[in-house]
N, C-alpha and C positions, 0 to 999 in steps of 0.2 A: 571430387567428380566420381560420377559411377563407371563401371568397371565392368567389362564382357571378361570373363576368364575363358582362356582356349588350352587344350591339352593339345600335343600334336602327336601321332604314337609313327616313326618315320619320316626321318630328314633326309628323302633321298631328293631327284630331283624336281618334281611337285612339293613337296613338302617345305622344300624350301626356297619356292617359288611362291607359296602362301606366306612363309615369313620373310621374303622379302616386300611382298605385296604390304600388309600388315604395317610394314616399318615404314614404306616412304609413302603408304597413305595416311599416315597415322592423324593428323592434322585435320586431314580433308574429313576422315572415318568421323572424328569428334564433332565437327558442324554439323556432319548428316543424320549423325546417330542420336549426339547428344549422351554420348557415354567412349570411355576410351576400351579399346578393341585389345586385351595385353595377350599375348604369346607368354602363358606362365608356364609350362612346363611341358618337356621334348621325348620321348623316350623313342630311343636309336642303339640296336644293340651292336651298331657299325662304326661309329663314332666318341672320339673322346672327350670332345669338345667342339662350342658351337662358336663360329663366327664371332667377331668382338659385339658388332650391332645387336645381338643376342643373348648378350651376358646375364641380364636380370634372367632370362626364364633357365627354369632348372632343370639339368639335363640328368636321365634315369637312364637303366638299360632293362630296368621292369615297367610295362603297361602298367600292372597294377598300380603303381604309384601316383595313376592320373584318376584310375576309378576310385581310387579310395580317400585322393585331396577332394575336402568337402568344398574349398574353394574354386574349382572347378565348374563349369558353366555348360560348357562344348568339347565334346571328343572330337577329334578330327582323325581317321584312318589313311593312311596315305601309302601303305606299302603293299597293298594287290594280293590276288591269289584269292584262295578259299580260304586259307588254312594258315597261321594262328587268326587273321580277318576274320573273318565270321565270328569266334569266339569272342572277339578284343569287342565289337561294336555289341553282341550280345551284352556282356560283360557292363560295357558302359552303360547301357539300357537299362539293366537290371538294378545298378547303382545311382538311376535317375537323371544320368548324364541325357544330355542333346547329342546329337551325334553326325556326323557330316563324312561323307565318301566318296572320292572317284570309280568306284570299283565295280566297273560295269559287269565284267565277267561275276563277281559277285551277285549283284541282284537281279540277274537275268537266271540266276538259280537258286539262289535260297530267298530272294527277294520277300516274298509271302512272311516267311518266319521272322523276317529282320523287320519288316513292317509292322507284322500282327503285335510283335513283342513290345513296338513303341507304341503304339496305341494302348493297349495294359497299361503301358510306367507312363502315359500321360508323359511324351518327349517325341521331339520334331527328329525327322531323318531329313536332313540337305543332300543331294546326290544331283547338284547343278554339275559337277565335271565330269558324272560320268558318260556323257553323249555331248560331244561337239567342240568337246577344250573349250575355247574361251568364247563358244556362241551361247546366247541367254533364252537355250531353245527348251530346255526342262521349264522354264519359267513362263518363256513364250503358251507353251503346250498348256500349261497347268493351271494360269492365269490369263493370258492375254485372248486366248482364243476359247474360253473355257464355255464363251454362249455361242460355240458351234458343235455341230456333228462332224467329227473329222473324216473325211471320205476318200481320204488315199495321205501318204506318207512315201515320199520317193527321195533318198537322197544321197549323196557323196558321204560317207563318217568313216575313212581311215586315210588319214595322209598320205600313210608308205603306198596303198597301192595308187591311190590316185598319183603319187609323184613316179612312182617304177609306170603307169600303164603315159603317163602324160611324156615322160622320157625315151618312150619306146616308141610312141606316138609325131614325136618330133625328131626325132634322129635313128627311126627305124633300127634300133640297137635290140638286140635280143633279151629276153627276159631273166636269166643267168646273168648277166653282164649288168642290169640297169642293177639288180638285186644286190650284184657284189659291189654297184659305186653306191647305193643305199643305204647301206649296212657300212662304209667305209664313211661316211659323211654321215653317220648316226641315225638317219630316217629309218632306219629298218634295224629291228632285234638281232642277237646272232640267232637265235631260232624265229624265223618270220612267219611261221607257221596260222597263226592265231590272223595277222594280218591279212597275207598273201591268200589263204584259202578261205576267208569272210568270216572266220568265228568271229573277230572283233568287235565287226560290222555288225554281227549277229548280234550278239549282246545287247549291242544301243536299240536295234530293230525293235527287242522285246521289251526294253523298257521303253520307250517310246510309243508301242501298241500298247500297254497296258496303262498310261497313263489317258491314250486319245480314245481308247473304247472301253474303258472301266471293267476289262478283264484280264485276267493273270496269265499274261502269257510268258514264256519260256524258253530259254534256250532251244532245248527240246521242240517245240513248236517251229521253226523255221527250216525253210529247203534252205541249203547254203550249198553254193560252189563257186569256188577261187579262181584266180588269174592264171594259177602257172602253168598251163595248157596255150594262154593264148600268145600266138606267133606274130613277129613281124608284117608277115604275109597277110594276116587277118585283119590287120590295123590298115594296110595298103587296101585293101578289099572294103574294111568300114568306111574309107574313104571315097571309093568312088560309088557307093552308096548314098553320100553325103552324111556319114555319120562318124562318131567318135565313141570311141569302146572307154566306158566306164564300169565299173564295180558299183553296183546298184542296191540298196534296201527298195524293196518294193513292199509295201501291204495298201491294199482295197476294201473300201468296206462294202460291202453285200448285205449288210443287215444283220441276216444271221448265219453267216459266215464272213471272216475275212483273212486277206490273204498273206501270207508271212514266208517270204522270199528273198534270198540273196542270192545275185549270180551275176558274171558279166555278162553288159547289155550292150547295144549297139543303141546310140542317142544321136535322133536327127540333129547336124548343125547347128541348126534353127534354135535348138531347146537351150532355155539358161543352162540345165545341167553340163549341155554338153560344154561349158569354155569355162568348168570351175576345174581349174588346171595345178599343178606340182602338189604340194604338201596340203592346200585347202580342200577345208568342209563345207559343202552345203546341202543343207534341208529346204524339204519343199514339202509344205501342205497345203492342204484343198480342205478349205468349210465349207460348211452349206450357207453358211450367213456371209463369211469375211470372205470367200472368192480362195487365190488362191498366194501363198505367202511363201516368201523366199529368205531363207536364214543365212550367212554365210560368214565365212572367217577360217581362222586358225585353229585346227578341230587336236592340235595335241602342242606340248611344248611348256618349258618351265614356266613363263609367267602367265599364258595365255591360261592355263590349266589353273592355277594360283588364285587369280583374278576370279575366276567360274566358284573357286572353293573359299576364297574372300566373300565373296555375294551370299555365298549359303550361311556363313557363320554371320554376317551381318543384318540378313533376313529373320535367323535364330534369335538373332543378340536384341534386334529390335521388338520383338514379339513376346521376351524374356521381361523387357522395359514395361511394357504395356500391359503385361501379365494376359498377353492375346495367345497362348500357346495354341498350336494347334488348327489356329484363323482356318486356313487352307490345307486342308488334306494335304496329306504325302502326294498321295497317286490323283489327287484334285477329284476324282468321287470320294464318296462317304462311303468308310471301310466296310458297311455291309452290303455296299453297292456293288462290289468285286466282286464280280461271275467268274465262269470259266468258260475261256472262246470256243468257238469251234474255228480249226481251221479250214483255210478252203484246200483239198486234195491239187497238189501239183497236179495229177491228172485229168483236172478239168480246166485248167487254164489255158485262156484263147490269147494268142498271142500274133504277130509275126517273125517270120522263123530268117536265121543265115545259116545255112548249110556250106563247108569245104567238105568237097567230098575227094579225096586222095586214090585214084583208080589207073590201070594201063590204060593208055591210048590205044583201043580196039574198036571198030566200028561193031556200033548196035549201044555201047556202054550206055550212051546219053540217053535213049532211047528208052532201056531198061531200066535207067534208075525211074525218070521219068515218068514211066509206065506205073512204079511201085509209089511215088509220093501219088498217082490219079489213083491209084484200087483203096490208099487211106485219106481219099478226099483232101488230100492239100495240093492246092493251088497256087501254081508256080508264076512269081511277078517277073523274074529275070534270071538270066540264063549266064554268066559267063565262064568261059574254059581257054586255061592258059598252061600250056606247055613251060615243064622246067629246063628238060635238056633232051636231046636226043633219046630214045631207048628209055628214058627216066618217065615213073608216073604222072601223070596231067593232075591240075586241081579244079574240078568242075566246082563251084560255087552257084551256090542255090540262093535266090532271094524270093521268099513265098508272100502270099496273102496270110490271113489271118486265120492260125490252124491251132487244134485241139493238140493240148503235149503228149496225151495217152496217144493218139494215133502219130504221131511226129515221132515217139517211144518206137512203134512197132514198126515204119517205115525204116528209124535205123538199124534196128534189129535186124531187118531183109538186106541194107544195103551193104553192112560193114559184113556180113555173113557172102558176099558173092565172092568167088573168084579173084575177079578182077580189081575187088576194096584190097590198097598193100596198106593202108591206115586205117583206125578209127576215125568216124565223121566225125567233125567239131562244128557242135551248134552254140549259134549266138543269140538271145533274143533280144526282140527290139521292140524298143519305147517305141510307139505312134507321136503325131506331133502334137496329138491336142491334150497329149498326157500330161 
């Protein structure tokens, strides 16, 4: 019988959530493929030994040892970072290896060079896991929807914060507190950094633009801002707005520009977004032929993730069969189709706005913020102000119409500079319904 060979370079918990995938598909793998899938060799410089179900593949604590077995088929990377990552999948590229990666944080910055190089060696890059864990939204994107013009991308892609903002949401517990059961129940890093303030998010954002508008876009390229600012008090507030505070990727397409945004949003009820709730992911795209597509699932986790890097190496391993290398683009344009976007400037985005504005209870306050959002033309939809305690600051909360962020910029520049501001304003923006 013929024979997929796989290297894996890290047997942490993806890693070996692919070789357990592997093992108890193995059967099913042979009818579909018509060749057997082998886990030949492991290199882990944490480990001294692999599980009994894994004994045939051989375990190294040097990479090289997978680039330079000529029986070797598929690199598979599985242990993150930049750094030795970038060099190992290099490395395997150069040695004519196929090569397969979660490593989103990776190809949201060197992406270009890791791409251009497999194109050279004539060798596929799979990077189904690195956006959505175990949603088939790399594939979706790149294949399913490939006879549209993608015209927006909005979606939930990190579990920690959606299960910390969904927990704060339902048991009005503070953001310190959901963070520390988070991180105590495994959902959260000891450093949640990457998570909690949208780089992660970010990451998927860019590849995912760059595969739906056939431009390179970049870490670099996205506005990103995190949850850890946002309060109990604002989730009480998204509520009687009718909304629910998610952690949003947003990008737009305009043509010739598009937009490349992370940041907490306020999502009407009404919106699927808003009830994809605890540890899930979901994607949302808009074509101009297929309408509008909703992806959803398990966006991280050993076998969910496993199963996403199962898919790629069997996608590899079949096109290896067929001597079809290559059938389908990486980034699903033809690699000299790769432009360079333009972004759209945060400063022209129109949006509707949530304002808490933290201020003494003095007569005229209301008057004078009010006065300052009418001199930068934003137009106020609702008004509410609620007293904390006695003698203690009031929170006027602002709910606008749809206003330009450059002017929303300068209006809080005017208000957290008065007096009477004892906080910084906390602005929320919000999805429309027919987004």
């Amino acid at each position: 019988m013929k024979q997929i060979h796989v290297g894996l370079i890290g047997f942490g918990t993806v890693g070996s959530g692919l070789a357990q995938t592997l093992y108890n598909q193995k059967d099913r793998l042979i009818r579909k493929v018509g060749a057997q899938v082998v886990l030949s060799r492991v290199a882990d410089i944490n480990i001294d030994s692999l599980p009994e179900q894994f004994s045939e593949a051989r375990l190294s604590k040097d990479a090289n040892d997978i680039f330079t077995d000529p029986e070797i088929d598929i690199v598979v990377e599985l242990i993150g970072g930049m750094e030795p990552a970038k060099s190992f999948l290099l490395e395997a590229i150069k040695h004519g290896k196929h090569v397969v990666t979660a490593n989103k944080a990776l190809l949201s910055v060197h992406g270009k060079e890791i791409f251009e190089a497999a194109v050279a060696n004539n060798v596929e890059v799979g990077f189904e896991a690195s956006v959505g864990g175990g949603i088939p939204v790399i594939k979706s994107l790149k294949e399913g929807l490939v006879a549209n013009r993608i015209e927006s991308i909005i979606g939930i892609m990190n579990g920690t914060a959606n299960y910390i903002l969904t927990k704060m949401t339902d048991h009005g517990v503070p953001f310190a507190e959901v963070l520390q059961d988070a991180q105590e129940l495994g959902f959260a890093e000891a450093d949640p950094t990457y998570d909690v303030e949208g780089i992660d998010t970010a990451h998927k954002l860019a590849i995912l633009m760059t595969i739906a508008y056939g431009k390179n876009v970049q870490l670099d390229d996205v506005n990103i801002e995190g949850i850890s600012k946002i309060k109990p008090i604002d989730i009480e507030f998204a509520h009687e707005f009718g909304c629910r505070i998610k952690l949003l990727a947003i990008s737009r397409n305009h043509g010739s520009h598009v937009e490349a945004r992370v940041h907490p949003t306020m999502v009407p009820e009404s919106h699927m977004l808003a009830n994809i709730n605890g540890a899930y992911n979901a994607i949302h795209f808009t074509g101009d032929t297929v309408g509008n597509v909703l992806l959803y699932g398990l966006g991280a986790g050993m076998m969910p993730t496993g199963s996403a890097v199962a898919a790629d190496v069997v996608d590899i391993g079949r096109n290896i069969l067929c001597s079809s290398v290559n059938r389908v683009p990486a980034l699903s344009y033809l690699p000299e189709n790769i432009g360079t976007p333009t972004i759209t400037p945060m400063a022209e985005l129109i949006c509707p706005y949530y304002f808490r504005i933290t201020a003494l209870d003095k007569p005229g306050v209301l008057s004078t913020i009010s006065g300052i959002f009418g001199k930068h033309n934003i137009s106020i939809k609702s008004v509410i102000q609620k007293s904390q305690h006695e003698e203690e600051p009031v929170n006027i909360v602002i709910h606008t119409h749809e206003a330009n962020e450059e002017a929303v910029q300068k209006a809080i520049g005017e208000i957290d500079g008065l007096e009477v501001c004892t906080e910084a304003t906390v602005k929320i923006r919000i999805l429309t319904d027919d987004e």
